[in-house]
C-alpha positions in Angstrom: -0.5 -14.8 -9.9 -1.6 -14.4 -13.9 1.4 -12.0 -14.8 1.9 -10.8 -18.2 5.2 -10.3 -19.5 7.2 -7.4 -21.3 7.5 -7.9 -25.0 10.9 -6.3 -25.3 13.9 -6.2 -23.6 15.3 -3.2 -21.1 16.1 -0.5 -23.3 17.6 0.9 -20.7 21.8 0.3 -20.2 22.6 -1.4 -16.7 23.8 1.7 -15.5 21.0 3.9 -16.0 18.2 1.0 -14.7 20.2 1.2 -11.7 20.1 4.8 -11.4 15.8 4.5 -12.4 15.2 2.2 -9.4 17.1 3.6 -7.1 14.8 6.7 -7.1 11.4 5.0 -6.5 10.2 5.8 -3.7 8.1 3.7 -1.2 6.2 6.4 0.3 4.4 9.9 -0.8 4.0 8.0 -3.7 1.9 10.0 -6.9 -1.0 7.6 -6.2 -0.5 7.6 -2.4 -0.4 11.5 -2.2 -3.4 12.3 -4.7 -5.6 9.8 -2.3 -4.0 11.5 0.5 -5.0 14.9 -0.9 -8.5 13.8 -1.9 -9.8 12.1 1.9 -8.0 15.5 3.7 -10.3 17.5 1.6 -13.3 15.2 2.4 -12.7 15.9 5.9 -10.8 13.1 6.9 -8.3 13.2 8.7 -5.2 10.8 9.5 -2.0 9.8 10.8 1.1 8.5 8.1 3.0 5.4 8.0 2.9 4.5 11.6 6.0 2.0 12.1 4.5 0.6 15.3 1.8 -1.3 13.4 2.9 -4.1 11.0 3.3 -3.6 7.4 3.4 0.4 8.2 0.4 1.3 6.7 0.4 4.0 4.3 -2.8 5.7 6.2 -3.6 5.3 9.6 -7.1 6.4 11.4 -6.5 5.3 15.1 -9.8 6.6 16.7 -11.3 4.2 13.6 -9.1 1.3 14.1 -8.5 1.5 10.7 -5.7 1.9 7.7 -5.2 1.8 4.2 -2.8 0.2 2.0 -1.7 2.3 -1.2 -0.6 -0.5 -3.1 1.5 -0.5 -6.8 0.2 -2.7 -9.1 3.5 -3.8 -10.5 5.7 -4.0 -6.9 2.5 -5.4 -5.2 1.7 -8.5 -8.3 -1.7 -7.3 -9.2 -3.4 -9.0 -12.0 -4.1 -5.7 -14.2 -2.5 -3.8 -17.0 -0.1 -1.5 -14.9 1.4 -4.5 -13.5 4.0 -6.2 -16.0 6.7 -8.4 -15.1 10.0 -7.2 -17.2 11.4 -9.3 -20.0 14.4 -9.1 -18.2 15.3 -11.1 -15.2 11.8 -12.4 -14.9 12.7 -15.3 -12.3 14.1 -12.4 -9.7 11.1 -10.1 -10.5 8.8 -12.9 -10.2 10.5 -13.9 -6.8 10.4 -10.3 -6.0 6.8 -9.7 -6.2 5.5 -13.1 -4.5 8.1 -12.3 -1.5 5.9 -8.3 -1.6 2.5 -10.4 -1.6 3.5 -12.8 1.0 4.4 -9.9 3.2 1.5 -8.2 2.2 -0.6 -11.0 3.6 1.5 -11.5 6.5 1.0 -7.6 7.4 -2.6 -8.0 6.3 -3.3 -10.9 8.7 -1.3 -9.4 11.9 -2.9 -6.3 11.9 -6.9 -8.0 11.6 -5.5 -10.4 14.2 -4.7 -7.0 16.2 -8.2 -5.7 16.4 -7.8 -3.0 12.6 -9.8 -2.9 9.7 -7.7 -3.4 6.4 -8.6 -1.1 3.4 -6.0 -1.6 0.5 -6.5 0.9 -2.8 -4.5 -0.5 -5.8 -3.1 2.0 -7.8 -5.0 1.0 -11.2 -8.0 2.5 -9.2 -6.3 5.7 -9.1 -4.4 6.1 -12.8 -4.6 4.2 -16.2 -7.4 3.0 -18.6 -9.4 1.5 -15.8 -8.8 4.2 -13.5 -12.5 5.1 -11.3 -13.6 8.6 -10.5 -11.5 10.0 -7.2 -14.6 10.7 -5.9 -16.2 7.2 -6.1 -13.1 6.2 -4.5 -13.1 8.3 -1.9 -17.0 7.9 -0.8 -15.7 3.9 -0.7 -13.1 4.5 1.3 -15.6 6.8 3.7 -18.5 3.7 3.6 -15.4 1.5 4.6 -14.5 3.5 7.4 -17.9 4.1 8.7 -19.1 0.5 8.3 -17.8 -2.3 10.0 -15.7 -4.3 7.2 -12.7 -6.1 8.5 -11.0 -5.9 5.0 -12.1 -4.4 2.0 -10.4 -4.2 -1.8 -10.5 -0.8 -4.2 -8.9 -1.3 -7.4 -9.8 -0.1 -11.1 -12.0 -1.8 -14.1 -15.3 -3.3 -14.1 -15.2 -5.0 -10.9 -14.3 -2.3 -9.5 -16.8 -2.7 -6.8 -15.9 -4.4 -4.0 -13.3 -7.3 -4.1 -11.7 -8.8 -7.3 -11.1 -12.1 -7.3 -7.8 -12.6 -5.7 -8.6 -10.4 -3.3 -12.4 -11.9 -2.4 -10.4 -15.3 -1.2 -7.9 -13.2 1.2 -10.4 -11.3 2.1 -12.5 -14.6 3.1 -9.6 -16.0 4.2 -8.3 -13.2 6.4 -12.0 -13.3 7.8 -12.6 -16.6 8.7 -9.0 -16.5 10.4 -10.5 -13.1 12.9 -13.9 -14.7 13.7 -11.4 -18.1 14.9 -9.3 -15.8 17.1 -11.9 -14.7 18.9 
C-alpha cells in the first residue's frame, strides 16, 4: 500500500482526538447516504447492512445477488488523496488499515465464494478533487447490477473507469479463486 503521510503533527490535544474518533460512525455514513439517496431515486431499491452475510455490506440487493461496499479512503488504505496516514502513531495506523484491507478481502472473497456479486464505491468517487458525477456513478453501479460481473471497483480520478490498479489484481484474484470453486 503507497500511503502518504501527514506533514504535521495532531493539532488536536489527546483528549479531544479521543472525543473526534469516537464519533465516526461506520454506517449512514455522508458518502454511504448520498449513494444511498441517489440509486433510491434511480429506482433501485435495497436492503441495509445485512449481518447475515459477511463483511455486512453496506447495500444489499438479494433478488440480484448482489451488494456494495461504501468504502472510506482513509479507514479502507486507498491509494488517493483522501487517504493519509497521520504523522502521529503511524506504525498503529499503518497496522490499523492493513488489518481493514485484509478483512476487506476476507469479506470480499467469502461472499464471491457464496454465489454474490461484489461492487465496492470508494469514497474519493463520491467527494474531493477527483470526485465523478453521481450520476456516472450511479448508471455504473446500475450496468454492474444488470451485467454479470463478479466484482467490480468505482473510485474517483482518471481511471475512474473500471478497476484501479490495486483493485484490478483482487479483482483477478478474487476471480480466478470463483471459477476454481466451481
Amino acid at each position: 500500500m503507497a500511503s502518504r503521510r501527514a506533514s504535521r503533527p495532531d493539532p488536536h490535544s489527546e483528549a479531544q482526538r479521543r472525543r473526534n474518533m469516537s464519533r465516526i460512525r461506520s454506517r449512514d455514513t455522508k458518502p454511504e447516504l448520498q449513494l444511498r439517496r441517489a440509486l433510491h431515486a434511480a429506482g433501485l431499491r435495497y436492503r441495509l447492512h445485512d449481518r447475515r452475510l459477511p463483511g455486512t455490506p453496506d447495500i444489499v440487493f438479494p433478488g440480484r445477488r448482489a451488494v456494495i461496499f461504501v468504502h472510506g479512503c482513509f479507514w479502507h488504505g486507498h491509494d488517493c488523496p483522501l487517504s493519509i496516514t497521520p504523522a502521529t502513531r503511524t506504525e498503529f495506523w499503518e497496522d490499523k488499515i492493513r488489518r481493514n484491507r485484509t478483512r476487506d478481502s476476507a469479506s470480499e472473497a467469502a461472499l464471491l465464494g457464496a454465489g454474490w456479486r461484489v461492487l465496492t464505491v470508494w469514497e474519493c468517487a463520491l467527494r474531493g478533487r477527483e470526485r465523478r458525477p453521481l450520476d456516472e456513478i450511479v448508471s455504473a453501479a446500475r450496468k454492474f447490477l444488470d451485467g454479470g460481473e463478479l466484482y467490480e471497483l468505482i473510485r474517483g480520478g482518471a481511471a475512474a473507469e473500471g478497476v484501479d490498479s490495486d483493485g484490478d489484481l483482487q479483482a483477478r484474484q478474487l476471480q480466478r479463486a470463483e471459477r476454481e470453486r466451481r
